[in-house]
Backbone as a ProteinNet text record, in pm:
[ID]
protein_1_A
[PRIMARY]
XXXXXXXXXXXXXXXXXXXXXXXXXXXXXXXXXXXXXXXXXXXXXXXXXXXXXXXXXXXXXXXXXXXXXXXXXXXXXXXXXXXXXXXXXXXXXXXXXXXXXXXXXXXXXXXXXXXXXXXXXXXXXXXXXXXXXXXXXXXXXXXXXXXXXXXXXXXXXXXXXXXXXXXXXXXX
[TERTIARY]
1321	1237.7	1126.5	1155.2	1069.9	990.1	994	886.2	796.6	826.5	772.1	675.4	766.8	663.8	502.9	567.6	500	369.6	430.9	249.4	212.2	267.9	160.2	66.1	132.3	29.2	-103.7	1.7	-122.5	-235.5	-203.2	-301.3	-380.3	-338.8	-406.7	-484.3	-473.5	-551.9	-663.4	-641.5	-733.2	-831.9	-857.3	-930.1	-992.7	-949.5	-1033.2	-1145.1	-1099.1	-1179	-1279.6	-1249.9	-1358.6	-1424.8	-1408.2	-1450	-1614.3	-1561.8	-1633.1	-1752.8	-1674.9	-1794.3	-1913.4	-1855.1	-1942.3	-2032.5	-1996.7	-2095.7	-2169.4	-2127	-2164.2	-2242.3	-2172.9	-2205.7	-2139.6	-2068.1	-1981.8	-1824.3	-1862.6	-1694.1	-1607.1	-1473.5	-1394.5	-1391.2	-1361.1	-1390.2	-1242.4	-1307.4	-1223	-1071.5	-979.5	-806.2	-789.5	-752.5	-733.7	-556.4	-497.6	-377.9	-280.5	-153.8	-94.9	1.9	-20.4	12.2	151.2	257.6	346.2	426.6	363.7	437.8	565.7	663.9	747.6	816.1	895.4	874	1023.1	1149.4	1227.7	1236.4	1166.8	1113.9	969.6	884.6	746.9	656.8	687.9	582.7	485.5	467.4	348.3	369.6	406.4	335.7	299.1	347.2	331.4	222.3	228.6	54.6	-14.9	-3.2	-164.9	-201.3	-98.8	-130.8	-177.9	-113.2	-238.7	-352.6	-374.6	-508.6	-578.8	-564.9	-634.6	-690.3	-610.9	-619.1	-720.7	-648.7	-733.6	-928.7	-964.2	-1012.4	-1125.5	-1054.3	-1119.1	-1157.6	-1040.9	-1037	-998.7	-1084.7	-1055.1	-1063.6	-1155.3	-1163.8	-1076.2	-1027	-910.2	-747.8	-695.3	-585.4	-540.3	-476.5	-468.2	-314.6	-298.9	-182.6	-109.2	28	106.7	227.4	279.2	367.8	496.6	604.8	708.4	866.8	902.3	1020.8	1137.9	1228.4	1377.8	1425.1	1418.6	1490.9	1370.2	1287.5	1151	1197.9	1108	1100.6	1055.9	1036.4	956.5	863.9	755.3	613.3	611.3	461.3	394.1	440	512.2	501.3	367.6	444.6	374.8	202.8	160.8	-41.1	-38.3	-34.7	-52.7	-134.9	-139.2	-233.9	-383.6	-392.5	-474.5	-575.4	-453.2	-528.4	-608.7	-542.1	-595.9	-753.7	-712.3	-850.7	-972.5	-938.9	-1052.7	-1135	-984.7	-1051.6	-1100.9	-1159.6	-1216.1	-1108.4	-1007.8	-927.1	-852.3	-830.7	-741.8	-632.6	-525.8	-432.8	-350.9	-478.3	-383.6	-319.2	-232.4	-103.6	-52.1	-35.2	11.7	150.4	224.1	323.2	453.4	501.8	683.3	713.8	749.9	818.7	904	1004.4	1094.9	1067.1	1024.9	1011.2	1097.7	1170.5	1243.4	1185.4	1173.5	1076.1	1180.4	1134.7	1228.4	1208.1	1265.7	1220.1	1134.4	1073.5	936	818.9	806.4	774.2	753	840.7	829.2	739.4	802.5	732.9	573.7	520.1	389.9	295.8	392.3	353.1	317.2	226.9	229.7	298.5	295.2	343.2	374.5	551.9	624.8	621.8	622.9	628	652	783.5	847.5	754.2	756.9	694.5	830.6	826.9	966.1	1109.3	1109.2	1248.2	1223.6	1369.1	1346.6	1333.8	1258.3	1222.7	1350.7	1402.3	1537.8	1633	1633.1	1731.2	1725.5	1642.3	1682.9	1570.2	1551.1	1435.5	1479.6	1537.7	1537.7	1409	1446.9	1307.7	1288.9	1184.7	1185.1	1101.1	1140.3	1146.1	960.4	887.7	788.2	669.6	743.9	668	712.2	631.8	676.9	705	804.7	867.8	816.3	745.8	775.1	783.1	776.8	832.7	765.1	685.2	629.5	676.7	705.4	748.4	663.1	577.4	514.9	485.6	577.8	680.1	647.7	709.3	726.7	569.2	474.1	308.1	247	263	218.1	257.5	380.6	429.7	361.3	315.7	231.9	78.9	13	-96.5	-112.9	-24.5	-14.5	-73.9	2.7	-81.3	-71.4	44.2	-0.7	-58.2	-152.3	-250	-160.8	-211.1	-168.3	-75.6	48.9	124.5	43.4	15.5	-45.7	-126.3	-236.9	-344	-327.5	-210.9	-210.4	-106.6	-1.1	30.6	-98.4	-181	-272.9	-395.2	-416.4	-458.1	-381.5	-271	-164.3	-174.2	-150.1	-134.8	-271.4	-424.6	-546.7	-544.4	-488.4	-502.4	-454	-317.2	-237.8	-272.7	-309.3	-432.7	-530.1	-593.9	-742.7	-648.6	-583.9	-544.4	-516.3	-411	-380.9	-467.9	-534.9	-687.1	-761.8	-782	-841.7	-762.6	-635.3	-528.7	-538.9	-502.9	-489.6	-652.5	-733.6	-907.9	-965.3	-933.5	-1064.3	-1143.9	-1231.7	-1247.7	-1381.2	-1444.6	-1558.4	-1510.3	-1395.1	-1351.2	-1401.4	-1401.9	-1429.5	-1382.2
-2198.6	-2221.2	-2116.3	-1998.9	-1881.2	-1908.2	-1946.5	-1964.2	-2049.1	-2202.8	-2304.1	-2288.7	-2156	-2108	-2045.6	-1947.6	-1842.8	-1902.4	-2063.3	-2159.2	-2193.4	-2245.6	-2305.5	-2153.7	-2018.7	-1981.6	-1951.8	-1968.3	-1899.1	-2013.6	-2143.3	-2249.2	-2208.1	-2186.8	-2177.5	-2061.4	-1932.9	-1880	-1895.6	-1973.2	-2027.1	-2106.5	-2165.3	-2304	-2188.1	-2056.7	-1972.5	-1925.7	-1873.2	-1828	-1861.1	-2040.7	-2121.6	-2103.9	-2133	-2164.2	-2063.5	-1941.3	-1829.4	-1801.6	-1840.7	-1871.1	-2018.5	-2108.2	-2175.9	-2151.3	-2088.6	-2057.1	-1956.5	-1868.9	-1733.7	-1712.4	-1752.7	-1743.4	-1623	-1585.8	-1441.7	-1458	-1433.5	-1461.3	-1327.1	-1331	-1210	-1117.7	-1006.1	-922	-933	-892.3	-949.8	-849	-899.2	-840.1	-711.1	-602	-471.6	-520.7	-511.3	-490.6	-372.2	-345.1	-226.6	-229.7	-152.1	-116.4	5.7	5.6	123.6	150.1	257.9	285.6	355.3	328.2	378.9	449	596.9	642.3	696.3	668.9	813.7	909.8	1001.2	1145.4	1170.9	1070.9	1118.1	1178.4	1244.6	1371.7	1341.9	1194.1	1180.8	1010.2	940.1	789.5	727	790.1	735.5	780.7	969.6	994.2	996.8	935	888.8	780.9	623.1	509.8	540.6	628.7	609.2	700.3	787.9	853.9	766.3	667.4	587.7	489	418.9	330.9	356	500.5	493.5	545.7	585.5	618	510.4	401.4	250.7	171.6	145.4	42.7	61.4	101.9	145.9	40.3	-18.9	-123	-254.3	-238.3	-313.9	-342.6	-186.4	-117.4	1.8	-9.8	129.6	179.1	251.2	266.6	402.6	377.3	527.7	516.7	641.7	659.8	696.5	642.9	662.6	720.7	848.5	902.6	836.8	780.5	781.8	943.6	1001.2	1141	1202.5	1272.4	1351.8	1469	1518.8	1635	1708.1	1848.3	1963.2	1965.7	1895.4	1934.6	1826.8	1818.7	1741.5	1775.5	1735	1782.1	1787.7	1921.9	2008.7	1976.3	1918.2	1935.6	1786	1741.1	1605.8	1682.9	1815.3	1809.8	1853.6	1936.4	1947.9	1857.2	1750.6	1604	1533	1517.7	1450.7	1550.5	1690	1753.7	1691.3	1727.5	1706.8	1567	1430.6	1343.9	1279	1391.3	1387.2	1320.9	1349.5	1250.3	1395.1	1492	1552.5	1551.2	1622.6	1589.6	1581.5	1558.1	1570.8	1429.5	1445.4	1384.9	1296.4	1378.3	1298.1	1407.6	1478.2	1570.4	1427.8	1465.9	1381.1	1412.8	1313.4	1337	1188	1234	1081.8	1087.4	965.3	925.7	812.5	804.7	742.4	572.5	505.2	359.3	258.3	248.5	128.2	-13.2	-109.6	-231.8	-252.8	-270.9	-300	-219.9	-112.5	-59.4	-95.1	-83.8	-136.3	-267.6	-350.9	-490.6	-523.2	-401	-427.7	-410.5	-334.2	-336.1	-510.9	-529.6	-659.1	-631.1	-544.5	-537.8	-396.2	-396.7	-300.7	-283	-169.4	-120.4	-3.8	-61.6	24.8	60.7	195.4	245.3	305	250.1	300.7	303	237.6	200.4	57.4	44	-73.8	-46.3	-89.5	-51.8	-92	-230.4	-268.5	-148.2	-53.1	58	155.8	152.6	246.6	157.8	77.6	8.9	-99.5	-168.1	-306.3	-394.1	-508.1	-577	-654.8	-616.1	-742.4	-881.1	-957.7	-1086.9	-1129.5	-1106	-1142.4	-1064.6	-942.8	-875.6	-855	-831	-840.4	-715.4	-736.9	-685.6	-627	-525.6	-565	-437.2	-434.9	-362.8	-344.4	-213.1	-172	-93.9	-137.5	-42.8	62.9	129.4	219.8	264.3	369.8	495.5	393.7	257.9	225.6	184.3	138.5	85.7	265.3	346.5	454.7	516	537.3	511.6	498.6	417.3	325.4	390.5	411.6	493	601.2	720.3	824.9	903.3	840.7	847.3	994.6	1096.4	1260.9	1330.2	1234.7	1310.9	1330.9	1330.2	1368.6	1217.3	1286.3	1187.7	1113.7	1257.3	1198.6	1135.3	1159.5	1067.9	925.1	913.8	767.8	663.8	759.2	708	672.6	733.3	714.4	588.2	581.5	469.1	300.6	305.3	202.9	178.6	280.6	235	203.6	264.4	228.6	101.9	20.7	-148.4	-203.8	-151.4	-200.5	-249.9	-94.5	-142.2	-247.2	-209.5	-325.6	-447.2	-484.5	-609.5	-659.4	-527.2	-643.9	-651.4	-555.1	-579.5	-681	-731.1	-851.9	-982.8	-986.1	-1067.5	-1054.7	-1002.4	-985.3	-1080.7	-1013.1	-984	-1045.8	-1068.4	-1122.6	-1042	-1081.5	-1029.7	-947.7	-993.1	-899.1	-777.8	-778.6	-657.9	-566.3	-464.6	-278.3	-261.9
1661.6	1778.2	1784.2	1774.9	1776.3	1648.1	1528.6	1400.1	1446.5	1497.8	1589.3	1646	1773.6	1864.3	1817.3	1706.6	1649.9	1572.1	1487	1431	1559.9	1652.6	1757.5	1792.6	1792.4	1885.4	1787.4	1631.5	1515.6	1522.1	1541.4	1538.9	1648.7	1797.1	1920	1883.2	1845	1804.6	1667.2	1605.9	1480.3	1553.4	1616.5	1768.2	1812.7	1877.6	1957.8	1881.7	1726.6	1666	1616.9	1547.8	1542.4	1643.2	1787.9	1874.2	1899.2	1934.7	1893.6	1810.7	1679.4	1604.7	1592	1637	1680.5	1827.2	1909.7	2022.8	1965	1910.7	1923.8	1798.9	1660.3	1549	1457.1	1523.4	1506	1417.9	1304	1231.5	1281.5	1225.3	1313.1	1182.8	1179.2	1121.2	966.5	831.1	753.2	786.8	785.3	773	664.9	759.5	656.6	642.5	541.3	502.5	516.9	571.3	584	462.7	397.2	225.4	269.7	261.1	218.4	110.9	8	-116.2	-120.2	-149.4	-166.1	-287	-317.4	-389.7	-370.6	-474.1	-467.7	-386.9	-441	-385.1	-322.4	-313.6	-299.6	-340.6	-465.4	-484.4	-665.2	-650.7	-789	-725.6	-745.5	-760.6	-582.4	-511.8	-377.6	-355.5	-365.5	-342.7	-389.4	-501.6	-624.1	-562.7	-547.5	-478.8	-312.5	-268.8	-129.7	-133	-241.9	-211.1	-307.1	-428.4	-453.5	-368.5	-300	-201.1	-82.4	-30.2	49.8	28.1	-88.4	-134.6	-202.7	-285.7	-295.7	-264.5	-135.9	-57.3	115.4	152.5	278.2	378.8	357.5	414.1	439.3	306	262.5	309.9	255.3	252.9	369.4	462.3	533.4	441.7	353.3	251.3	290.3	356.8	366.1	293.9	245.9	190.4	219.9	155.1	239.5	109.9	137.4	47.4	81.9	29	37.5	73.1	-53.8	-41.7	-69.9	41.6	-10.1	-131.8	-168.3	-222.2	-125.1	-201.7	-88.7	-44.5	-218.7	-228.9	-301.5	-311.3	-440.2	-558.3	-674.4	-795.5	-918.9	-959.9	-1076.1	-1010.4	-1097	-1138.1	-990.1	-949.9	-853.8	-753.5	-700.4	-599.6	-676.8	-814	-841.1	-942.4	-955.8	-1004.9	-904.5	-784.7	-696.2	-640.4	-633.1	-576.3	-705	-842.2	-917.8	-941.8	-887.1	-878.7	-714.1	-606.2	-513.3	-435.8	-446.6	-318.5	-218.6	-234.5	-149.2	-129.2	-48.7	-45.3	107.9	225.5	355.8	374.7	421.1	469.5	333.3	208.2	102.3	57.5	160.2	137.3	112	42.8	90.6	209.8	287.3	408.7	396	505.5	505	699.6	725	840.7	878	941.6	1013.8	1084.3	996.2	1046.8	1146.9	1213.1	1324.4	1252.6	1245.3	1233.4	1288.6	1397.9	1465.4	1403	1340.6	1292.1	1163.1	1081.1	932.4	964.9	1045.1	1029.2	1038	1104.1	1096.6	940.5	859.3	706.7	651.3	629.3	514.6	411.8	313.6	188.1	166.2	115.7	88.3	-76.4	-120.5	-320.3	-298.4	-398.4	-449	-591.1	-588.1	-722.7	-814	-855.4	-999.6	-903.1	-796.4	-713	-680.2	-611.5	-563.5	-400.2	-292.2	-184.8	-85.6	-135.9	-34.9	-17.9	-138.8	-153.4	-41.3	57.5	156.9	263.9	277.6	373.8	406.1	509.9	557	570.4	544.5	466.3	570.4	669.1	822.8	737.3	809.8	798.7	739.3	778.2	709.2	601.5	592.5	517.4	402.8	269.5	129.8	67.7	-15.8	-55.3	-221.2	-309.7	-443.7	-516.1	-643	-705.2	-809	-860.4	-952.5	-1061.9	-1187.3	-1298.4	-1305.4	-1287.7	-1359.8	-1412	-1438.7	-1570.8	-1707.4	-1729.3	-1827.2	-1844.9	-1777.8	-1854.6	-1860.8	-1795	-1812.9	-1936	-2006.7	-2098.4	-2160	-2210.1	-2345.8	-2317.6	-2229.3	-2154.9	-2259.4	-2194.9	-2240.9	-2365.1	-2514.2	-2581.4	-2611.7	-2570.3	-2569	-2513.8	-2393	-2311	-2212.1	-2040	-1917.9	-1861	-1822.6	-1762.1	-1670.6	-1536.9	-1420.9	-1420.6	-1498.6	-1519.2	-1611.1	-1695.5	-1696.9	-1555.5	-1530.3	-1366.2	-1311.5	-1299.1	-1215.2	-1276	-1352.8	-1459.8	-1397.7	-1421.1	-1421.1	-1258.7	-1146.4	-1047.3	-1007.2	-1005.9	-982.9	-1031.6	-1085.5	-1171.3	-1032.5	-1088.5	-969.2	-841.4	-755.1	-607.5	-632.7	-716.1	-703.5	-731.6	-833.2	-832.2	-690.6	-668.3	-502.4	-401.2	-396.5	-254.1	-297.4	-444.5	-490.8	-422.5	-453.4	-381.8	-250.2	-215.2	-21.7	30.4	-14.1	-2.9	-28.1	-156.9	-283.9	-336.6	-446.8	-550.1	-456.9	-380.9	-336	-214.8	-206.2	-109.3	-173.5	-94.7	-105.2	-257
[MASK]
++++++++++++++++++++++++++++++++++++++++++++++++++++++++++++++++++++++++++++++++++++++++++++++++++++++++++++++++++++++++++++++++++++++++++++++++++++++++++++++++++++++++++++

């Protein structure tokens, strides 16, 4: 009854919006996506994917990160990768925050980066769920050079692919 409820009001609001834009001429502004990476520990693939993100696609993506079991800190070279490639590092510490279901649910899309996200996150009912290997395409990256920077290679694909998806191909 409540899903039911929930298309009629999405239709009743789709009618307003047309509506709008036919008087007015005014489309509604395009849908930013709420992105949360999830990470083990937090301290290299969660905060590469949201300072890429937010960094690319801002417009797009509002992307936070979220530890199972934080670490302390960022590991090894990750904050001074991120300074040299202009992203910074405020609010990209591990922390484990405590998400309510009402909370989680406002996420569109949950990723796990080298976990699986169900492993410590209840998965509310309409938001997605997925799961990124990483480690293993970074892997092949590598090559002898810098870990971080092919992590960071692999997951930069990663984002744009999906803000292309969410977005389309002319987003941010």
């Amino acid at each position: 009854v409540f899903n039911s409820l929930e298309r009629v009001s999405d239709q009743a609001k789709n009618v307003c919006e047309e509506a709008v834009f036919f008087v007015e001429g005014k489309r509604k502004p395009p849908k930013t996506y709420r992105v949360l990476f999830v990470e083990k520990n937090g301290s290299i693939l969660a905060p590469l994917a949201v300072a890429y993100a937010r960094k690319a696609h801002p417009e797009s993506l509002a992307a936070s990160a979220y530890a199972c079991e934080p670490a302390d800190q960022l590991a090894g070279d990750v904050a001074e990768f991120l300074d040299q490639k202009g992203h910074g590092t405020e609010g990209l510490q591990p922390t484990k925050v405590e998400l309510t279901d009402d909370e989680l649910g406002k996420y569109h899309v949950v990723i796990g980066l080298d976990c699986n996200p169900s492993s410590c996150l209840h998965k509310p009912f309409r938001t997605a769920f997925l799961e990124w290997p990483i480690a293993d395409e970074a892997a092949g990256l590598e090559d002898g050079g810098n870990a971080i920077e092919a992590n960071y290679r692999v997951i930069a694909g990663r984002v744009r692919d999906l803000s292309a998806l969410l977005r389309g191909e002319e987003a941010d």
